[in-house]
N, C-alpha and C positions, 0 to 999 in steps of 0.2 A: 090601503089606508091603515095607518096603526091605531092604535089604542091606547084610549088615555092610560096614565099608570098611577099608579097609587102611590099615593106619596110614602108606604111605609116597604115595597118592592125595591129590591136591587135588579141590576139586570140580569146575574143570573135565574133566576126566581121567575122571571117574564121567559126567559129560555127554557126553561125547564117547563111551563105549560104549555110552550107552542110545539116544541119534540116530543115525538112520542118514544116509552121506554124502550121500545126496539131501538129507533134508531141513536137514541143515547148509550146504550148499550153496544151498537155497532162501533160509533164515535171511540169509545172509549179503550175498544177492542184495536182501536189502528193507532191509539195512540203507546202500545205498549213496544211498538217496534221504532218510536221518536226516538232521535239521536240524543243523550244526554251532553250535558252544557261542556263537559269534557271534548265530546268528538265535533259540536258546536264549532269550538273556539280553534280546536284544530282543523279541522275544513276553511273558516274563516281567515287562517294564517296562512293555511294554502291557496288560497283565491286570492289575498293579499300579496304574496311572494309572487304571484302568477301577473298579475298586473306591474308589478316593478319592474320583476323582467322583460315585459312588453314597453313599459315605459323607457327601460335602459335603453333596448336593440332600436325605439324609434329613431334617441338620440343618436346612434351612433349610428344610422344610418343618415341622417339629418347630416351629424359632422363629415361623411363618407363621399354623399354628394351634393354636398353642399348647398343647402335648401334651409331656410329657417321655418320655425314649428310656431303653431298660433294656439293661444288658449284665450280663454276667460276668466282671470281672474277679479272677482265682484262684479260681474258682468261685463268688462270690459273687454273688449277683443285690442290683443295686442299681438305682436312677433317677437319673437323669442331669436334670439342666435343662440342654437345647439353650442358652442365653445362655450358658453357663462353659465350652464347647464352642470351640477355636479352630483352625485348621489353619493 
């Protein structure tokens, strides 16, 4: 059950009485090996590159043996023909 808050409380404020200084202290100790927005955004463009090419090989397995591919676009399930497919 929580606890009423005070109308003059932000949420960190209510965070900081519930943790105690050790484990804020720990907290703060793991965050000093966090990826900065740098290696962020490059991870992010490699997971990205990583999913195209999974996207690409589907189609061109699709046009290969000749299967058409289903999505949902707006919730709609439709079929796709891999040929009208371009990247």
């Amino acid at each position: 059950m929580t606890r009423p808050t005070a109308p003059n409380k932000n949420i960190l404020q209510e965070i900081r009485e519930l943790v105690s200084p050790a484990e804020r202290e720990k907290a703060r100790m793991s965050f000093e090996t966090y990826p900065d927005d740098e290696e962020i955004l490059r991870l992010r463009m490699t997971i990205e590159k990583g999913i195209l090419l999974a996207q690409q090989r589907l189609v061109a397995r699709a046009r290969k043996e000749d299967f058409t591919l289903v999505a949902c676009p707006n919730g709609k399930v439709v079929e796709i023909n891999p040929a009208t497919i371009v990247f």
